[in-house]
N, C-alpha and C positions, 0 to 999 in steps of 0.2 A: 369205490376208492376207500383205502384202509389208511390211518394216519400212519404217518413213517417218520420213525423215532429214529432209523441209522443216520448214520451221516451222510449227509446230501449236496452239503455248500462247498464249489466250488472254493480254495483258497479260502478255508473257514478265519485263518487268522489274519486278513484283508479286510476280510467282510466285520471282523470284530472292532479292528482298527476306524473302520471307516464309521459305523455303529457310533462306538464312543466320540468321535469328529464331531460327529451332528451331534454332540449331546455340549460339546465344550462349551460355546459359548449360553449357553443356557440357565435362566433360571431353574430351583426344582420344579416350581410351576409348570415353568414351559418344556421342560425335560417330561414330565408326566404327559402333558397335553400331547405332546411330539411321540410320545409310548401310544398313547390313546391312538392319534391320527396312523400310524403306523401297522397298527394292531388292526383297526378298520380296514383299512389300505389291502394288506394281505390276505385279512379273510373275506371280503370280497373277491379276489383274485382265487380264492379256494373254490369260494363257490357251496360246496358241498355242508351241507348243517350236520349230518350224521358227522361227517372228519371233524368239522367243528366244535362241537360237543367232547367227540374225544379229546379233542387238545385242551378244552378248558379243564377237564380231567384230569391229564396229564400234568397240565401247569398245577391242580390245584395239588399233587400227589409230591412234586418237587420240594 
């Protein structure tokens, strides 16, 4: 498995909407912590450490 940078998300600007939702009533604190847990969440659902690595990558290159 190769990371995939095209666009993938269903109704991306839902998904952005709903994103930001969970973020409203939030400290920054707990907005970070909520990043944190999420961030975990999915890459576990990856699975994959080589895709992984790429994305920290990526993220770091943005």
């Amino acid at each position: 498995m190769t990371l995939n940078l095209d666009p993938n998300i269903s109704d991306p600007d839902g998904f952005y909407d709903e994103l930001l939702a969970a973020h409203q009533p939030l400290t920054k604190d707990e907005s970070d912590a909520f990043n944190a847990r999420l961030i975990l969440i999915l890459a576990n659902h990856i699975g994959d450490r080589a895709v992984l690595t790429e994305a920290l990558k990526a993220a770091r290159k943005a």
